[in-house]
C-alpha positions as CSV (number, residue, x, y, z in Angstrom):
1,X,55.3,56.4,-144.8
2,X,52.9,54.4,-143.7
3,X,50.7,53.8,-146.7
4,X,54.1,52.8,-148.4
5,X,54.9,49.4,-149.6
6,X,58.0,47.5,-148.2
7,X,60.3,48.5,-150.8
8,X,59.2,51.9,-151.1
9,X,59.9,52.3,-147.4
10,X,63.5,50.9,-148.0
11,X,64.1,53.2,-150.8
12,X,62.6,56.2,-149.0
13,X,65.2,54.9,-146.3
14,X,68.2,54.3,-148.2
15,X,67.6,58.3,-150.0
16,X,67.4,59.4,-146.5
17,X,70.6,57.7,-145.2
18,X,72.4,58.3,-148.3
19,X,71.7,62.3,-147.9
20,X,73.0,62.0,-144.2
21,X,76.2,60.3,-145.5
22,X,77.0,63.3,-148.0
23,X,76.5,65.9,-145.4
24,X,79.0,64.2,-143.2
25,X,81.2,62.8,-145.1
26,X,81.0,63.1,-149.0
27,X,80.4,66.8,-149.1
28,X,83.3,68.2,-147.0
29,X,85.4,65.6,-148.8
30,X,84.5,67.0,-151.8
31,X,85.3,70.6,-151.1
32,X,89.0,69.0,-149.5
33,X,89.1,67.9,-153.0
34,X,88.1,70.9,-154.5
35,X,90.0,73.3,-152.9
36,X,93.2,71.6,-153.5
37,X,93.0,71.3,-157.1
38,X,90.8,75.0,-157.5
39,X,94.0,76.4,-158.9
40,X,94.8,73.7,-161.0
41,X,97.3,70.7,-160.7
42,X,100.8,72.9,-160.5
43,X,99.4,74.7,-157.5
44,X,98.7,72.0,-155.9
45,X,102.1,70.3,-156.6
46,X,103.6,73.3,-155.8
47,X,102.5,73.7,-152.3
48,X,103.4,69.9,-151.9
49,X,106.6,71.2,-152.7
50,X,107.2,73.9,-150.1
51,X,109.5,74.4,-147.7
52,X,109.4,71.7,-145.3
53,X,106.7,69.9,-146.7
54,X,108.6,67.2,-148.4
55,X,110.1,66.4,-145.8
56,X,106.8,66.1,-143.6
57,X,105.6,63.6,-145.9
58,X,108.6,61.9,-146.6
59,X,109.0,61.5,-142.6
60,X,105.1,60.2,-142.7
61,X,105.4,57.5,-145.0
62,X,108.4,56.0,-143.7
63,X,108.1,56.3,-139.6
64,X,104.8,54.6,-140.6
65,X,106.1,52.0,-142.2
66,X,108.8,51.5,-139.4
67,X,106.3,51.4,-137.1
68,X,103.8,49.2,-138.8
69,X,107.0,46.9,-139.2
70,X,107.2,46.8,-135.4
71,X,104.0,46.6,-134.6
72,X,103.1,44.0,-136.6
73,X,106.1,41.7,-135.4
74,X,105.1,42.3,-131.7
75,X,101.5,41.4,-132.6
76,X,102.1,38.3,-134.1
77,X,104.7,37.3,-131.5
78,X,101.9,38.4,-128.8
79,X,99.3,36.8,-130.8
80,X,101.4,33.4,-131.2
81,X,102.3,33.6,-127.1
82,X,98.7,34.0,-126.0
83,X,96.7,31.9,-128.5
84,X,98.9,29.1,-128.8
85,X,101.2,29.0,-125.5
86,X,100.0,26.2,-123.0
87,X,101.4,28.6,-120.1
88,X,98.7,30.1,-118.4
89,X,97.9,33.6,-117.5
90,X,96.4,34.5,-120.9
91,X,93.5,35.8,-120.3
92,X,96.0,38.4,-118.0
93,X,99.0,38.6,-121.1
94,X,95.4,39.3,-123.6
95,X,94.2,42.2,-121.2
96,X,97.8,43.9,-121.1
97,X,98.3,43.9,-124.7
98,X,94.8,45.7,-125.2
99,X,95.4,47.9,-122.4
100,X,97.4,50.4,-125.1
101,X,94.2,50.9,-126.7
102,X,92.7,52.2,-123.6
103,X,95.2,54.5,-123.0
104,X,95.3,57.8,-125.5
105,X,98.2,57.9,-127.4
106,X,99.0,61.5,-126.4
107,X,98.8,60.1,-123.1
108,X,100.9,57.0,-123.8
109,X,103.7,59.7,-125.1
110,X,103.2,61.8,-122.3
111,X,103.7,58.8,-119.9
112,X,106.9,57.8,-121.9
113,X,107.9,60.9,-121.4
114,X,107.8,61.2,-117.9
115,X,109.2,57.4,-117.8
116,X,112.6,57.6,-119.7
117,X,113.0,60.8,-121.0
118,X,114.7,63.8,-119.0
119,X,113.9,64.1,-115.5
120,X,111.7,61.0,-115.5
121,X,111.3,58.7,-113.5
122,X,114.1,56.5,-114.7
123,X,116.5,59.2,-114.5
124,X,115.5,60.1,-110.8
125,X,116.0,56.4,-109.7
126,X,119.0,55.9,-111.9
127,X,120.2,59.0,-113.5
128,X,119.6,57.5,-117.2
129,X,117.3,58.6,-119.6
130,X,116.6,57.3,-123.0
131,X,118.4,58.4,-125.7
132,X,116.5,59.7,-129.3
133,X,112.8,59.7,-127.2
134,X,112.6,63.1,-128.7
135,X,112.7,63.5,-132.0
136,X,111.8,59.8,-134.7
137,X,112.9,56.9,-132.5
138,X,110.5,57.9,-130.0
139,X,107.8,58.8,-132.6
140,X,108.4,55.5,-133.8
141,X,108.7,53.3,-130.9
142,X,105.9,55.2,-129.2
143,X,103.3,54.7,-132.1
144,X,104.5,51.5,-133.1
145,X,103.3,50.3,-129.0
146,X,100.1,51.9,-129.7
147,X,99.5,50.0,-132.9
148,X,100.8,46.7,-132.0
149,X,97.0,46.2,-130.2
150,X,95.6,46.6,-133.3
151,X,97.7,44.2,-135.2
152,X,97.3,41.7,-132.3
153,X,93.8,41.7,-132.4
154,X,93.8,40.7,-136.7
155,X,96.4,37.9,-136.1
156,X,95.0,36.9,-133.0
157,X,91.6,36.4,-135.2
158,X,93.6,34.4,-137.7
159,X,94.8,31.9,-135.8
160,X,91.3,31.3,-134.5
161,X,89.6,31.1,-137.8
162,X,92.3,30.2,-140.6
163,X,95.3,28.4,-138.7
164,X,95.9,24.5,-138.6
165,X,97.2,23.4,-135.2
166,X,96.9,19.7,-136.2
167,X,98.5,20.4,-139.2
168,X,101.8,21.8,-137.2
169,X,101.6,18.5,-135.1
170,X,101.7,16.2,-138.8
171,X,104.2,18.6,-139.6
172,X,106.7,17.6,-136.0
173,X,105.5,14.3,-136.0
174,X,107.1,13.6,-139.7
175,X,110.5,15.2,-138.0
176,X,109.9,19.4,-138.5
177,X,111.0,21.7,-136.2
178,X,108.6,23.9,-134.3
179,X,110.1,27.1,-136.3
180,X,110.1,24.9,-139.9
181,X,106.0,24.1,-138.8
182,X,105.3,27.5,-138.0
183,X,107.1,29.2,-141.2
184,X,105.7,26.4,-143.7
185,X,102.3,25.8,-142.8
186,X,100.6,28.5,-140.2
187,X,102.7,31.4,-141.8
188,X,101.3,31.4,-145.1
189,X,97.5,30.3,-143.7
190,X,98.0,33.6,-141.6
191,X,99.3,35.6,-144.7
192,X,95.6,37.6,-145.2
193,X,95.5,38.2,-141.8
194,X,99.0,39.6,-142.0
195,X,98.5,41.9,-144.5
196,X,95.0,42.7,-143.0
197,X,96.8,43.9,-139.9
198,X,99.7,45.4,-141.6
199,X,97.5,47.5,-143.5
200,X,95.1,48.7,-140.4
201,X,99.0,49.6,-138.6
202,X,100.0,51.6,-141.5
203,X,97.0,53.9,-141.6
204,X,96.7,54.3,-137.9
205,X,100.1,55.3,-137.8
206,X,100.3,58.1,-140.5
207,X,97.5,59.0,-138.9
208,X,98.9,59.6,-135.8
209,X,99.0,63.2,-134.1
210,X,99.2,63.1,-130.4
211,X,102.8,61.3,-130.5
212,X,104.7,63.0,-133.0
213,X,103.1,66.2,-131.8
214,X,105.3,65.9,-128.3
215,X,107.7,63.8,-128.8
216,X,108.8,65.2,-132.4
217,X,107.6,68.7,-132.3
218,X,110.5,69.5,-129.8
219,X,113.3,68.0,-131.8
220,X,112.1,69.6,-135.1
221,X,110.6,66.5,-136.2
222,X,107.6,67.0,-138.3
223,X,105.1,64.7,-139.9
224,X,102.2,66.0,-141.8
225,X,99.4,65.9,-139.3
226,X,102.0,68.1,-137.2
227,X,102.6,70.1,-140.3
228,X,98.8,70.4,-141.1
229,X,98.1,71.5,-137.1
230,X,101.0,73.8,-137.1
231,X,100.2,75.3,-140.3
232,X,96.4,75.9,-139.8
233,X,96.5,75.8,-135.9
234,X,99.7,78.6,-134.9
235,X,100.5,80.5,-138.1
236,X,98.7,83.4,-139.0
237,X,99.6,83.2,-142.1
238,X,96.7,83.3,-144.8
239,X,98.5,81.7,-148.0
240,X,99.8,78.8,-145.2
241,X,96.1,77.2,-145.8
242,X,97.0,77.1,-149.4
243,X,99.4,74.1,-148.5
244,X,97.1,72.5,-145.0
245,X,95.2,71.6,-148.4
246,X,97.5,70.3,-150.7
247,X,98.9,68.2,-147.6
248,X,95.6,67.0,-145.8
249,X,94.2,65.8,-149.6
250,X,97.5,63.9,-150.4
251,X,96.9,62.4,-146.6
252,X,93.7,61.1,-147.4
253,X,95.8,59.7,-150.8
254,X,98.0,58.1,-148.9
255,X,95.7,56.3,-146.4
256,X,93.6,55.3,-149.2
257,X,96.2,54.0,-151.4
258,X,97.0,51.8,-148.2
259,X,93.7,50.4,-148.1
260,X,93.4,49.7,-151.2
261,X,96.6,47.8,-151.8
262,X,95.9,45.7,-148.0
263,X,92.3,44.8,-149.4
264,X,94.0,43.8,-153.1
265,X,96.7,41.7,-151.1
266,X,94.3,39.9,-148.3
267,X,91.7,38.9,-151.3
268,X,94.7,36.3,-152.4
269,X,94.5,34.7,-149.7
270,X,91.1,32.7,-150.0
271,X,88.9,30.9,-147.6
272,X,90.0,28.3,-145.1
273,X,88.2,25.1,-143.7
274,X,89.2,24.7,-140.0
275,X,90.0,20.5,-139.6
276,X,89.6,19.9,-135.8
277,X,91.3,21.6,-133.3
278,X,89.7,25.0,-131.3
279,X,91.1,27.8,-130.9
280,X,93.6,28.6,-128.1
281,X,94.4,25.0,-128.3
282,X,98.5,24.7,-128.0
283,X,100.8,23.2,-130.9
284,X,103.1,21.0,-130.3
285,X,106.6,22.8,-129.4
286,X,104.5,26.2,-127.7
287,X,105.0,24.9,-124.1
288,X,108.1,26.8,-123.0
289,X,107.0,29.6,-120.5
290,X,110.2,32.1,-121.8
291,X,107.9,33.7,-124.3
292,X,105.0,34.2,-121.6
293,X,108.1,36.1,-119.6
294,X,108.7,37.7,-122.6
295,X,105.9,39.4,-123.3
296,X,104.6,40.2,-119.6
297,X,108.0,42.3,-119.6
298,X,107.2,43.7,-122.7
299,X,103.5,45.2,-121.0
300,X,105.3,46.5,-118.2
301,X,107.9,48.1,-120.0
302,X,105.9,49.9,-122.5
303,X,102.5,50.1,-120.6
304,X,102.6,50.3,-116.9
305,X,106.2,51.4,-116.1
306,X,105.2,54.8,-118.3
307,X,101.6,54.8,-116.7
308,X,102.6,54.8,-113.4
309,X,105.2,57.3,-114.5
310,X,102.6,59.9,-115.1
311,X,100.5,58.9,-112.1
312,X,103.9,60.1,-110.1
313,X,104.2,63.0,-111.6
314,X,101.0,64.3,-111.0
315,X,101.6,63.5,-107.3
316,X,104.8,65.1,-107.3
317,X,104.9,68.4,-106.0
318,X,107.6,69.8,-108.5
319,X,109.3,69.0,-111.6
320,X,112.9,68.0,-110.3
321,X,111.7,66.9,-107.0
322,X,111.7,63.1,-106.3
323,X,108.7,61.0,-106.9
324,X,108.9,59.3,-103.1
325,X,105.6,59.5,-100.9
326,X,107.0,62.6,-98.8
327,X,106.7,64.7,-101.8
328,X,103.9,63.8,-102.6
329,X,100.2,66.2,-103.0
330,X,97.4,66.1,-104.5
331,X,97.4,69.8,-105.3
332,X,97.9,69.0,-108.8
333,X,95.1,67.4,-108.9
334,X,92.6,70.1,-107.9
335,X,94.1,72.6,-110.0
336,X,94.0,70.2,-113.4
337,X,89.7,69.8,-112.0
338,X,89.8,73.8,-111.6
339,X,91.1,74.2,-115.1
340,X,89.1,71.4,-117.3
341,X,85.9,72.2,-115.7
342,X,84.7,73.7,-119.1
343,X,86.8,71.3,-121.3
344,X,85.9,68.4,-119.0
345,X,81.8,69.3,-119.6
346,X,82.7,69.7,-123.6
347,X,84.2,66.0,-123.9
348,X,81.1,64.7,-121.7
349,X,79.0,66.1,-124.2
350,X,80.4,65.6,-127.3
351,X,81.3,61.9,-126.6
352,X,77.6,61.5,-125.2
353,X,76.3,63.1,-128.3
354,X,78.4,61.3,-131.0
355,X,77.9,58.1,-128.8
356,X,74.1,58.5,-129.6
357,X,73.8,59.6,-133.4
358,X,76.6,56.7,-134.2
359,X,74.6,54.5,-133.0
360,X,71.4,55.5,-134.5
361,X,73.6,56.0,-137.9
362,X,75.2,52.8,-137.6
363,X,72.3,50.5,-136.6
364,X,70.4,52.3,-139.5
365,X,73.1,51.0,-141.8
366,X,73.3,48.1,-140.6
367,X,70.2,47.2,-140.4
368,X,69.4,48.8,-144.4
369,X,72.8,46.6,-145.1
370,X,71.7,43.2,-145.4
371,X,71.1,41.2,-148.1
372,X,72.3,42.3,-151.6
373,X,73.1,45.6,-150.2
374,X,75.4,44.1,-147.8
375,X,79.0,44.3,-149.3
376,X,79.1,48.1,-151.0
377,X,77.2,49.5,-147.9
378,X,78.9,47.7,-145.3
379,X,82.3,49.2,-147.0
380,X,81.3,52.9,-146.5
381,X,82.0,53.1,-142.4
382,X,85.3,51.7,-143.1
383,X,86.3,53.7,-145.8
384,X,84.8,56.9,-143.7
385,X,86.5,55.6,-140.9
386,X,90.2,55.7,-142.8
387,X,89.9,59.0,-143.2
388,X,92.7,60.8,-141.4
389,X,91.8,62.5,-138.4
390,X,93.5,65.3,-139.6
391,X,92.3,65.5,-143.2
392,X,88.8,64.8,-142.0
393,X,88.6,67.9,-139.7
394,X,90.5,70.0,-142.5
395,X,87.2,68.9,-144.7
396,X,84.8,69.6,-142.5
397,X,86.1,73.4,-141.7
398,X,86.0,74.0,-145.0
399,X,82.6,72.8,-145.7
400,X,80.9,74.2,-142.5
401,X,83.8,76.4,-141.1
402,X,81.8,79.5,-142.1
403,X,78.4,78.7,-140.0
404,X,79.9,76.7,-137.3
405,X,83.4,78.3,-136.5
406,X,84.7,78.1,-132.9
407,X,81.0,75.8,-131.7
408,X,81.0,72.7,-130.7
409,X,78.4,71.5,-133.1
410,X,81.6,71.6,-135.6
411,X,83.6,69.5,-133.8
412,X,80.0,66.9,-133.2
413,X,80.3,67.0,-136.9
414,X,83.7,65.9,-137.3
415,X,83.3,62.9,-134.7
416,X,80.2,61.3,-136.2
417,X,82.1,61.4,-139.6
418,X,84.8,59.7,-138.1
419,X,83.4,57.8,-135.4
420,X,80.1,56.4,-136.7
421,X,82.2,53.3,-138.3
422,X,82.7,52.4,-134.9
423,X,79.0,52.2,-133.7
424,X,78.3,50.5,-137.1
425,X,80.7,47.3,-136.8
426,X,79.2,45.6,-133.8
427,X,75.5,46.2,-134.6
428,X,75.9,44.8,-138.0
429,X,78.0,42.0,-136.4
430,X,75.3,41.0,-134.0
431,X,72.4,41.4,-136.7
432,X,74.1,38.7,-139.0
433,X,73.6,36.5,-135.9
434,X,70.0,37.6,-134.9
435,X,67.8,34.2,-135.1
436,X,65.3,35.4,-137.7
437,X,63.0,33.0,-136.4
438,X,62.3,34.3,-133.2
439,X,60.9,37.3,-135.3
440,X,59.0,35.2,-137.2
441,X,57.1,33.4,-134.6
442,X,56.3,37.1,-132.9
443,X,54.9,37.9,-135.9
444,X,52.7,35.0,-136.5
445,X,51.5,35.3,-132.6
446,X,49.8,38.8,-133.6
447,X,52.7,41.5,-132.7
448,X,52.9,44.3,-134.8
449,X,56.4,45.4,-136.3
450,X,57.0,47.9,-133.7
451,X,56.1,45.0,-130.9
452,X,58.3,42.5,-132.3
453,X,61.0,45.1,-132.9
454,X,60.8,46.4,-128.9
455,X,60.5,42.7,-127.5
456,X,62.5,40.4,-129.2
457,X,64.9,42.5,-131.8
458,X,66.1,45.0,-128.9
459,X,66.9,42.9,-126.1
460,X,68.8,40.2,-128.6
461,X,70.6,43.6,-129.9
462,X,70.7,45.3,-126.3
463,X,74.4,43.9,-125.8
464,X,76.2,45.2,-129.2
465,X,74.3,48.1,-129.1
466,X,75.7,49.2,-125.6
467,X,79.0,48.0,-126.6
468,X,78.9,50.4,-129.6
469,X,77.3,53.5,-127.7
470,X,80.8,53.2,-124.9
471,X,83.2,52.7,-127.8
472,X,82.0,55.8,-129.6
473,X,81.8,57.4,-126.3
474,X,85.4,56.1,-125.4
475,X,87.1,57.3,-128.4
476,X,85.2,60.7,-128.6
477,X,85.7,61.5,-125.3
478,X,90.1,61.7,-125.7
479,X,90.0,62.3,-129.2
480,X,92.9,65.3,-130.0
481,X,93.7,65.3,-133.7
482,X,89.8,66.7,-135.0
483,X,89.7,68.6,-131.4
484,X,93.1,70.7,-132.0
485,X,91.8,71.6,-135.4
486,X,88.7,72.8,-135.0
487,X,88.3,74.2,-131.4
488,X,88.0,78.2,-130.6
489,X,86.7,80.1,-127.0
490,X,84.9,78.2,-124.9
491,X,84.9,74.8,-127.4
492,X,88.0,73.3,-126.1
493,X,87.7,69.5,-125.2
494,X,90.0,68.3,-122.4
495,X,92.4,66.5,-124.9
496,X,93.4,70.3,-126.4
497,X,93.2,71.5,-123.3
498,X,95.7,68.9,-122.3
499,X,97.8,69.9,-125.2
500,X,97.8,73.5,-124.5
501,X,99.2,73.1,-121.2
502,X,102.0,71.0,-122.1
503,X,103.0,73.5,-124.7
504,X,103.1,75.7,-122.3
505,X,105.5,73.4,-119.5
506,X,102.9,73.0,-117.3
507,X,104.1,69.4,-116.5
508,X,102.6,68.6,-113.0
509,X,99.3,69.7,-113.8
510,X,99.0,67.8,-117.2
511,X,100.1,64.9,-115.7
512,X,96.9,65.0,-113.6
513,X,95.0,66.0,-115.8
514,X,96.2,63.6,-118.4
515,X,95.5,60.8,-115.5
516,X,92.2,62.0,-114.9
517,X,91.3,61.6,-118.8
518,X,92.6,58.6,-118.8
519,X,90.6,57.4,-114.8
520,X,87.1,58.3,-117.4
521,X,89.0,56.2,-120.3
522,X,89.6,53.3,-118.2
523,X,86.1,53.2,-116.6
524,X,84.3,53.4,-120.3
525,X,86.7,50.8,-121.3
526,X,85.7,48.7,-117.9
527,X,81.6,48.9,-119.1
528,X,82.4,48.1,-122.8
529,X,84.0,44.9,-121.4
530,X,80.8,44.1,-119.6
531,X,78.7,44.7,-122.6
532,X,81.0,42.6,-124.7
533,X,80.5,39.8,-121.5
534,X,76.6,40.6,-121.4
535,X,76.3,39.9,-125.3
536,X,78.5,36.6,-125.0
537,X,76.3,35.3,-122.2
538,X,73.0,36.5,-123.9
């Protein structure tokens, strides 16, 4: 490729990214597609139509909208407390709202679980447990925490970029309440980033598996993520595929219908001039330190109180026993090391290896996404990345289920079609901030491509590039949904295994093994915040 011009070289490029993309993504979405339609449209509408399938997707659709409503009023109100409260501790109140993130949601159900349901922790103290945890108020309450992070993070964004803080203090200075100046001016300013949020909630939560897997699975409670593992996972069945089809293609409907109507929606909102004041500067009338209380109860309610929860139970020799210090052993924890020893070695590798080719996949995009190219090709991560978990691994069995049954490399597959959105976004971010000058003056001091590229483009891209490598690693490493799908002998991941034994009542020993998995999940979590901190200081 040498002797090839500039362009050519970018074509060449593009062809050979373009192939990549249809092996991972566009082919086994095509044979999803394919297969659910092969017998024509009443077949497919017909196993829609099954027993219990209805009400799998009914159940889908509206516990994700439940919990999108929640979680988007908690991330606002968390958003509002921490970007616009003059209390302090925010850096503290910012930290615990992103710790659900960090925590699996599997493992965040588990922990609730063991918290307020029977036998937990709650009821050992004080002989109460929480009603409706198993079955959809705990599938709903459960996801919506999870999700509430996400829609945080958008609003929080918001009101750095679009909101008017000296607008709200016009607004109380000519007499308006601190409620009338929030709902007439920083309200509809924040509506994109609303619907933005709302949107991202929705999909994340009909995508969800891990919860509604143990907390609705025992009560009967089936979404269709549960219906899809179930279906293709435990029954043996043959005609039962007939319907994982129908279901996972009107999944991927669903979640793209989503996306679609949140884009259409956020596009009305327009750009917004900031006038003067920073972000994280307080309004006037955001001083009282009740909603800083608030919220820090909130975190240790639905965050630590269940994390340390778990951490108990895996001490605790004995399901029924009390979780106090003389009970206490650390048993449980050398059998859940005996037992994931394979599994454990399986994540390691598969997060390492989808850490690695997301990266090289994303910074190839990214870096073949700029100019005019920029807006379709900087779409397809996120589009890929919509794609429900279990949909996706429903695709990819069919399309390399043959050659790669039961291996790991089928499972690798899965994760860079999902993940690779995730090591695209913050190399592309940092690119659009690379001073092209500094390239510019290498290259007119002599150095070659390769030089300039090694000495100034790496170690200005070190930081997002690190940062992407331990968030593809990080979300690899306790994925479940792709994992419980696709795993046979000796490919289990320590997520499934995880799974297994809590089918199975093993309850001390996934405890510490769920606190193990989440010990790694943490620590990845820990370096991404220092690559984040490295790129800011860089």
């Amino acid at each position: 490729m040498t002797g090839l011009s500039r362009p050519a070289r970018e074509r060449t490029a593009l062809l050979g990214l373009a192939a990549l993309l249809v092996v991972l993504i566009a082919y086994p979405l095509f044979e999803l597609v394919r297969a659910a339609f092969d017998q024509g449209w009443g077949t497919f509408v017909d196993a829609l139509r099954g027993r219990g399938t209805p009400a799998a997707v009914w159940n889908t659709v509206w516990t994700g909208a439940a919990a999108t409503a929640i979680a988007l009023t908690v991330g606002t109100a968390a958003a509002l407390v921490t970007e616009r409260s003059a209390a302090g501790r925010r850096r503290w109140l910012r930290v615990g709202m992103l710790l659900p993130i960090l925590i699996p949601p599997f493992v965040s159900a588990l922990g609730w679980t063991e918290a307020f349901g029977p036998a937990g922790l709650l009821d050992d103290l004080f002989g109460i447990d929480l009603p409706g945890l198993f079955g959809p108020l705990g599938v709903v309450v459960v996801i919506s925490i999870n999700t509430a992070p996400l829609a945080y993070l958008v609003v929080a964004a918001g009101l750095t970029s679009r909101a008017e803080p000296d607008l709200e203090r016009a607004a109380r200075a000519s007499g308006a309440t601190a409620w009338q100046g929030f709902r007439t001016i920083t309200l509809p300013l924040l509506r994109p980033s609303l619907i933005s949020a709302g949107g991202l909630a929705f999909v994340v939560a009909v995508n969800s598996f891990g919860v509604p897997v143990l907390l609705g699975t025992p009560a009967g409670f089936e979404t269709m993520t549960t219906r899809i593992y179930r279906s293709l996972a435990l029954s043996a069945d043959p005609e039962a595929f007939v319907g994982v089809v129908a279901v996972a293609a009107a999944l991927v409907g669903i979640t793209f219908l989503a996306v679609a109507v949140s884009d259409a929606w956020s596009w009305l909102g327009g750009a917004v001039v900031r006038t003067g004041t920073p972000a994280g500067t307080p309004a006037a009338g955001w001083t009282s330190r009740w909603p800083v209380i608030g919220l820090s109860g909130y975190v240790i309610v639905t965050s630590l109180i269940p994390l340390v929860a778990l951490c108990l139970r895996a001490l605790t020799r004995a399901v029924g026993v009390a979780p106090w210090p003389s009970n206490w052993t650390l048993a449980n924890f050398g059998e859940a090391i005996d037992g994931a020893g394979g599994a454990f070695l399986n994540s390691v590798l598969l997060a390492a290896a989808a850490a690695f080719l997301s990266v090289a996949l994303g910074g190839a995009v990214a870096a073949l996404g700029r100019g005019r190219r920029r807006g379709w090709l900087g779409s397809v991560p996120v589009l890929t990345f919509a794609v429900p978990g279990s949909a996706l691994a429903v695709a990819v069995l069919l399309a390399y289920g043959a050659r790669l049954r039961d291996s790991l490399l089928l499972i690798l597959v899965a994760y860079l079609a999902k993940f690779w959105a995730l090591g695209h976004r913050p190399i592309a971010g940092s690119l659009e901030n690379l001073p092209l000058d500094a390239v510019r003056a290498a290259r007119a001091s002599g150095a070659g491509a390769a030089t300039a590229l090694r000495t100034v483009v790496v170690p200005m891209l070190w930081p997002a590039v690190a940062a992407a490598w331990v968030l593809v690693f990080l979300f690899s490493f306790h994925e479940l949904t792709m994992s419980a799908l696709l795993y046979g002998p000796g490919s289990e991941t320590l997520a499934v295994v995880i799974l297994n034994l809590r089918q199975i009542g093993d309850v001390t020993v996934t405890a510490a093994m769920a606190v193990l998995l989440t010990l790694v999940v943490l620590a990845a979590g820990g370096l991404l915040g220092l690559a984040r901190r490295g790129g800011a200081s860089s």
